[in-house]
C-alpha positions in Angstrom: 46.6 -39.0 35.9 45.4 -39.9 32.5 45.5 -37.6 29.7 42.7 -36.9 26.8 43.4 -36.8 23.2 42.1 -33.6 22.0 40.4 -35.1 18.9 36.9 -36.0 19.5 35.9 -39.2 19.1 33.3 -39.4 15.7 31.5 -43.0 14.6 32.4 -43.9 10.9 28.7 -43.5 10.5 28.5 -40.0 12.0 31.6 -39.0 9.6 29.8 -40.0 6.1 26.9 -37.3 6.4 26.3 -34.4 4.6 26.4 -32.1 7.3 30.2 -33.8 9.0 31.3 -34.0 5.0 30.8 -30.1 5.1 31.8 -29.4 7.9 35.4 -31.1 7.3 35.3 -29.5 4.3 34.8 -26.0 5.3 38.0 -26.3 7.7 39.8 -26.9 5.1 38.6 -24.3 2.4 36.6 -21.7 5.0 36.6 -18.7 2.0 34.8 -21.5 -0.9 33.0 -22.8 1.0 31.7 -19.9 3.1 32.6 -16.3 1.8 32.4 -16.8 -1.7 28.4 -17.9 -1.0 28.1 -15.4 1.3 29.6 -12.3 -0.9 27.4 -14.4 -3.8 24.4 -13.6 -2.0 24.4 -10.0 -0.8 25.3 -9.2 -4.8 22.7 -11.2 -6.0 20.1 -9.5 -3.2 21.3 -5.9 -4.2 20.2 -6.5 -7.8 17.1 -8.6 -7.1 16.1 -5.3 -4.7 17.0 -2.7 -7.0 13.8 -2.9 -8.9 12.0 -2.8 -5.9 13.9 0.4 -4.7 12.9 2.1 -7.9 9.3 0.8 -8.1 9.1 3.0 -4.5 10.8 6.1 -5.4 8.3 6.2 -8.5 5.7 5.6 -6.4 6.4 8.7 -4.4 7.3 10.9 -7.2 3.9 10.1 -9.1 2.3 11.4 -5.7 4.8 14.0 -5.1 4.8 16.3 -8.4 6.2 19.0 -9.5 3.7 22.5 -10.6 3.7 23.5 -14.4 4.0 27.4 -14.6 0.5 27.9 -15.6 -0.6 25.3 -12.6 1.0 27.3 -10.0 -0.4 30.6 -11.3 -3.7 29.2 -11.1 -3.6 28.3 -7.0 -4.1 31.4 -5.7 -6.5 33.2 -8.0 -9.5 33.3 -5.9 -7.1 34.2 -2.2 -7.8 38.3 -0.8 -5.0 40.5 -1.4 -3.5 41.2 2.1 -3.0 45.2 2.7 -0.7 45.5 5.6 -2.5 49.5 6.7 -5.7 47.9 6.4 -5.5 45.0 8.7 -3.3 47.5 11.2 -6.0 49.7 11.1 -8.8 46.8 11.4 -6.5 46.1 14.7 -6.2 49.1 15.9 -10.0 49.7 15.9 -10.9 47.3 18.3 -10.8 48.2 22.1 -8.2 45.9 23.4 -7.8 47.0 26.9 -11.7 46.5 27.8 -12.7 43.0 27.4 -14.0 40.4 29.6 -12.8 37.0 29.9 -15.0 34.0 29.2 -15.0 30.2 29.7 -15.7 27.7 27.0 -19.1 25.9 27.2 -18.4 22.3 28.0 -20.1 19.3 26.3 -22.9 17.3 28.9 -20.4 14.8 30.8 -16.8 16.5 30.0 -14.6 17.6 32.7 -15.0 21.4 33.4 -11.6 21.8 35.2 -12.7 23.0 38.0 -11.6 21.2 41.4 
């Protein structure tokens, strides 16, 4: 039984392109010629993005805003004052244990629920 060499065969041809050059290359030095582009990159993307991060934030903080004093005074001037005795007694007024139940009137074509 014959045995195989374990190096593949490559043309002369094959060997002198960019992409075989590299690759040879890259077994030999994998952190240069890999990792250091890769680290490269994710820096380089986290300060190209950073400006884009902020430019959202103030985005959101010019449509989410804090009240001035006087501002949040001002929001409820024209709201009725709620008196707890009056709206127990307002309660209490109505007869509670006589009504009658009644169904909602249903648009022309809607379901009723009724089977």
């Amino acid at each position: 039984m014959a045995v195989f060499p374990s190096k593949k065969y490559r043309s002369t041809t094959a060997s002198s392109t960019l992409p075989a050059r590299y690759r040879a290359a890259l077994a030999r030095h994998p952190f240069a010629l890999f990792g250091l582009p890769f680290i490269a990159t994710m820096l380089l993307g986290s300060f190209f993005l950073t400006p884009a991060t902020a430019l959202r934030y103030e985005r959101y903080d010019r449509k989410v805003r804090q009240l001035t004093k006087e501002e949040e005074l001002g929001i409820g001037k024209d709201r009725r004052k709620v008196d707890l005795r009056e709206e127990y007694y307002k309660l209490a007024a109505k007869d509670l244990d006589n009504w009658e139940q009644k169904r909602v009137k249903r648009l022309p074509g809607e379901h009723d629920g009724i089977l």
